[in-house]
Every structure is written in structure tokens, then in C-alpha cells.
C-alpha positions in Angstrom: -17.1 55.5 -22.1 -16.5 56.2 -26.1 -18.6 52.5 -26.1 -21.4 53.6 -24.2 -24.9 54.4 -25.7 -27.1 54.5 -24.0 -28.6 58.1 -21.7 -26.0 59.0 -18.8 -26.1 61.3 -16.4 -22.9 62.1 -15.0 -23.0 64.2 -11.3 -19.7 65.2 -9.4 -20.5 67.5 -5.8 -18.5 70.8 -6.6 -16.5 70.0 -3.0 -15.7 66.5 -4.2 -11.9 66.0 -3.1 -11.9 62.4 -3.7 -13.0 63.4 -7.5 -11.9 66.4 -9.3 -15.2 67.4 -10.8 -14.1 69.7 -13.5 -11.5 66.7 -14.6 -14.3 63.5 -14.1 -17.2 65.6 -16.0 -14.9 67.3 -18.8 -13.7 64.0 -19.3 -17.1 62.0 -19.3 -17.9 64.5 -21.8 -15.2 64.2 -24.1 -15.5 60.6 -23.9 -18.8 60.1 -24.4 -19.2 62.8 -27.8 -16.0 60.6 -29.0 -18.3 57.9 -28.9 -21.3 59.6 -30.6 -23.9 59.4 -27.7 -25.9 62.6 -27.8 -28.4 61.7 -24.8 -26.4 62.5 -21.7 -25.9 65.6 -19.3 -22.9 66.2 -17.2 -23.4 68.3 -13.9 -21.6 69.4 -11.2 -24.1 70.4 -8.0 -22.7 73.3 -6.0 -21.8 73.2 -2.2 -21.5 68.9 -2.2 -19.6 66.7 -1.4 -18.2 63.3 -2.7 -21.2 61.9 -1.1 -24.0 64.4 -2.4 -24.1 66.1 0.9 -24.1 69.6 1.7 -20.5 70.3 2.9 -18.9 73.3 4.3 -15.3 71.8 3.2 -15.5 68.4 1.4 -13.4 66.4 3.9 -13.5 62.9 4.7 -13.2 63.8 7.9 -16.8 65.9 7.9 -18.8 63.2 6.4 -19.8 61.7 9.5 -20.3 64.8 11.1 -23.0 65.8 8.6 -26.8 64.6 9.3 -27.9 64.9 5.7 -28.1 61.5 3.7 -28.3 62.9 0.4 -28.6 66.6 -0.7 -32.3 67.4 -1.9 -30.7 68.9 -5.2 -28.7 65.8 -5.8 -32.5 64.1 -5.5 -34.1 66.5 -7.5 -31.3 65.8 -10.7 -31.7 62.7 -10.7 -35.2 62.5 -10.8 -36.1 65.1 -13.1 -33.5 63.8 -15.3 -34.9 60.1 -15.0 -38.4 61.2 -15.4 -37.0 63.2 -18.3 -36.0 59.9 -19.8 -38.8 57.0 -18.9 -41.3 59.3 -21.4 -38.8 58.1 -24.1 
């Protein structure tokens, strides 16, 4: 990551269990200001899981059991953060 340049945004769900999302973002972060990029965000969307979907627990076990593809928030970061960008 200390190589990367260009704009990154970096999302974890807060119920991630497959990927500690404090740990993964801190250290996208830190990695990325090592490197000198100054065009990137690093969020962690509440209530989600490792799959961007609204969880009540974050088990692998409950992905299936939810009907939601993707969160609308997880949609709504990443397009407001693209649009954000193509203007550049």
C-alpha cells in the first residue's frame, strides 16, 4: 500500500468477523500516509457485514439467510465517493 498513488477508498462493515475493521482500515491508513497519498478515505459502515449487508450478528452462517445484496449505504459510499473523484 506505501506504493500506491492513486485515490482509494477503503470500506470494512463494522460486523465484519472475517476482517477486523478497526485493524484493516487503521492499517490502510497508516500505510497509505507512509506512502504520501493524500487522496483516499478509509470508512467503516455501521451494522454490515463482511459482505456490505445489514447484519444482526456478522456470521457466516447468516449470510445466506439475509435477502439484501448489498446495503444501500455501502451503495451510496461508493458512489458519492466515485462521483467525488471522476470531476477530477
Amino acid at each position: 500500500m506505501t506504493r500506491v498513488k492513486c485515490p482509494v477508498l477503503a470500506i470494512n462493515g463494522e460486523k465484519d468477523l472475517q476482517v477486523s475493521p478497526k485493524e484493516n482500515l487503521e492499517a490502510i491508513r497508516k500505510a497509505l500516509e507512509a506512502g504520501g497519498n493524500k487522496d483516499f478515505e478509509t470508512v467503516q459502515l455501521p451494522g454490515l457485514n463482511h459482505l456490505f449487508q445489514t447484519s444482526q450478528t456478522g456470521a457466516v452462517a447468516e449470510y445466506g439467510q439475509i435477502e439484501e445484496t448489498i446495503a444501500p449505504v455501502a451503495l451510496e459510499t461508493m458512489s458519492k465517493w466515485i462521483l467525488k473523484h471522476v470531476g477530477k
